[in-house]
C-alpha positions as a Markdown table, in Angstrom:
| # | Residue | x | y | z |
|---|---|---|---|---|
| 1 | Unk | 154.6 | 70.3 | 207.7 |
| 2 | Unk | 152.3 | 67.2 | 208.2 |
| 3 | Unk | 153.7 | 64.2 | 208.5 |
| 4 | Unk | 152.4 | 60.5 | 207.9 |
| 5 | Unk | 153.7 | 56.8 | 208.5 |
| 6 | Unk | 153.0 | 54.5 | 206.0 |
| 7 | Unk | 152.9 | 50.9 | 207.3 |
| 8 | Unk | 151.9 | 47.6 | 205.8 |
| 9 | Unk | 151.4 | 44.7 | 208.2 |
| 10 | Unk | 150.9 | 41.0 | 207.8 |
| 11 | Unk | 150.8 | 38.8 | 211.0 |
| 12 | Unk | 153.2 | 40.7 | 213.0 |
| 13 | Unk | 151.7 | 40.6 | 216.7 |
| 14 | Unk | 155.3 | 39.2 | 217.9 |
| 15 | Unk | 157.0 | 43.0 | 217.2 |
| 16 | Unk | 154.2 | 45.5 | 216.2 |
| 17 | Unk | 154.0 | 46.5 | 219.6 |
| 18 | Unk | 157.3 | 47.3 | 220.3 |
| 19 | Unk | 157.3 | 49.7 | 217.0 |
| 20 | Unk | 153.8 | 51.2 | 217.8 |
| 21 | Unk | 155.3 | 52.1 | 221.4 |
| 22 | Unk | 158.6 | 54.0 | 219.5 |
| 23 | Unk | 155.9 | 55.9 | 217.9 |
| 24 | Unk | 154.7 | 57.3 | 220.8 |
| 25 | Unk | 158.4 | 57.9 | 222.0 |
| 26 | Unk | 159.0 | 60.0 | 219.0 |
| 27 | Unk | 160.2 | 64.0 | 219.9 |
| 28 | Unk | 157.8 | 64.7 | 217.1 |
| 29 | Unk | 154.7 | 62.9 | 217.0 |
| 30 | Unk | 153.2 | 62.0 | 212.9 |
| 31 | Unk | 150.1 | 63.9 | 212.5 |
| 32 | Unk | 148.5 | 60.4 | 211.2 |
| 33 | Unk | 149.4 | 56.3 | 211.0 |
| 34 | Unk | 148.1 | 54.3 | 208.3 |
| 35 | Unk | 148.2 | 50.9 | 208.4 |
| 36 | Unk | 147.3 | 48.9 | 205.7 |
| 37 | Unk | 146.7 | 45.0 | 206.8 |
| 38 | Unk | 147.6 | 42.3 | 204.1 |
| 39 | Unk | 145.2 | 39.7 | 205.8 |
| 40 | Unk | 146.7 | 38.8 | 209.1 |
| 41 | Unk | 145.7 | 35.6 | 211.3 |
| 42 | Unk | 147.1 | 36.2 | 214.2 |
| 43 | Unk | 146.6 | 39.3 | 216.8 |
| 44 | Unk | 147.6 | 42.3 | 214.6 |
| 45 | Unk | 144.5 | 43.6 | 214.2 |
| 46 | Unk | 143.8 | 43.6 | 218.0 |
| 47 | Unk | 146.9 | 45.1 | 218.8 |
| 48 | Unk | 146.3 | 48.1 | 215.9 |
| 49 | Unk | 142.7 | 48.7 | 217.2 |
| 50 | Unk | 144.2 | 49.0 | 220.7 |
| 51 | Unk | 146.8 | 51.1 | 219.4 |
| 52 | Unk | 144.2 | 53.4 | 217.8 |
| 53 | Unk | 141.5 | 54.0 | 220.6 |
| 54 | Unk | 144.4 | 55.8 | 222.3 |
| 55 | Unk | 147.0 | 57.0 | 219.9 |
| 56 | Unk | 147.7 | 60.8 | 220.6 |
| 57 | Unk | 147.6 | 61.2 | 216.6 |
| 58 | Unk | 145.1 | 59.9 | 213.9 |
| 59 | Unk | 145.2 | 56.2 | 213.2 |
| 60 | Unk | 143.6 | 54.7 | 210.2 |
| 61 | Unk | 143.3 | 50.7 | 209.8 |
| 62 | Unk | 142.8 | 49.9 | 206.2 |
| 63 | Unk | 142.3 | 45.8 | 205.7 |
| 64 | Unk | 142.6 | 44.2 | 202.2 |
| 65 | Unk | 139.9 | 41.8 | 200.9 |
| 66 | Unk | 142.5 | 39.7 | 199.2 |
| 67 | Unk | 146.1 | 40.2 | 199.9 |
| 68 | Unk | 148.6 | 42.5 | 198.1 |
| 69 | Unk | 151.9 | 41.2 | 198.9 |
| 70 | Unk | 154.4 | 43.8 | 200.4 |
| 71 | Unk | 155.4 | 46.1 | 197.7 |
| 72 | Unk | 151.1 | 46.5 | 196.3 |
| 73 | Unk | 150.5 | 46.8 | 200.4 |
| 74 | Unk | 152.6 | 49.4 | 201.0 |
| 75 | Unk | 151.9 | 51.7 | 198.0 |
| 76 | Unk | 148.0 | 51.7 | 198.7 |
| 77 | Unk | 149.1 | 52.6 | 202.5 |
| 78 | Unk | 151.3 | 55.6 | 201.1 |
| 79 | Unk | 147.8 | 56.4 | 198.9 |
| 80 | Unk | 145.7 | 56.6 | 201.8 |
| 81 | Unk | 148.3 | 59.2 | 203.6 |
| 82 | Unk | 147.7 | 62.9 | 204.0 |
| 83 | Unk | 151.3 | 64.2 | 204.8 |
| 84 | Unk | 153.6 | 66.5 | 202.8 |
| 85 | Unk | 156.6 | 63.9 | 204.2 |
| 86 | Unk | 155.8 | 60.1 | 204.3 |
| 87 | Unk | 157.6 | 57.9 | 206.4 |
| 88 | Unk | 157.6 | 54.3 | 205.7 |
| 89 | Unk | 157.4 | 51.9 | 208.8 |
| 90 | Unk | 157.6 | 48.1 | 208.4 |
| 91 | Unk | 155.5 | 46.4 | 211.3 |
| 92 | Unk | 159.2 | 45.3 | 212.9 |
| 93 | Unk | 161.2 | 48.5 | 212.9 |
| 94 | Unk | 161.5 | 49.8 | 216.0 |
| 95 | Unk | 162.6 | 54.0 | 215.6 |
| 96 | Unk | 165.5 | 56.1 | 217.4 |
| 97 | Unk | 163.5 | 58.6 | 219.3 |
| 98 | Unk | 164.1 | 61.5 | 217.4 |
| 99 | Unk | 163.9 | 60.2 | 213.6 |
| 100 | Unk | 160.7 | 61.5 | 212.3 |
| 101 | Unk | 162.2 | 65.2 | 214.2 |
| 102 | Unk | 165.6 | 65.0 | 212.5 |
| 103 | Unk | 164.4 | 64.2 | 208.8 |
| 104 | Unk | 161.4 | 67.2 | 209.4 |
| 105 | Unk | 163.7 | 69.3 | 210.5 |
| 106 | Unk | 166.0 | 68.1 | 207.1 |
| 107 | Unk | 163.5 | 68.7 | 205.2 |
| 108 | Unk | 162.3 | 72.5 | 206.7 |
| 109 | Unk | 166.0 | 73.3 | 206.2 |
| 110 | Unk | 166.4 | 71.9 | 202.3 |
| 111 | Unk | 162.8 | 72.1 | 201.1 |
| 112 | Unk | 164.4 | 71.6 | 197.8 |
């Protein structure tokens, strides 16, 4: 079952890297990441290009000409995803280790 993360960012530098990192931590890494960015000023961008040289999965950076607001910016990053499950991740979450392996497992086990 592929799996994507959905996340919408707008200057969050302070905590994206702490939630990029629980990514990594995950028992059950997303096949793909896409972030769509609402404009940012500060170093979100940076950080997300960082992240995505060396992400062990498929990280796409989508940045908006004008901005969306948060609900428009998150439904055009859950357009862009790939995944049969979709995991929404705002830019200061920071994930238990084993989420995205407890809801695919869910899923597996209840496909209806």
């Amino acid at each position: 079952m592929k799996t994507s993360i959905a996340m919408a960012t707008f200057n969050g530098a302070e905590y994206l890297q702490e939630q990029l990192e629980s990514f990594l931590a995950q028992t059950r890494l997303p096949d793909e990441l896409i972030v769509c960015d609402d404009g940012s000023e500060d170093d979100t961008l940076a950080i997300l290009r960082a992240f995505q040289k060396t992400a062990p999965f498929h990280v796409e950076i989508s940045e908006n000409q004008t901005r969306l607001g948060c609900t428009k910016n998150f439904e055009k990053a859950a357009s862009l995803c790939t995944g049969d499950l979709i995991f929404f991740s705002d830019q200061d979450d920071v994930w238990f280790e084993n989420k995205l392996e407890v809801m695919i497992q869910f899923m597996e086990n209840h496909p209806q």
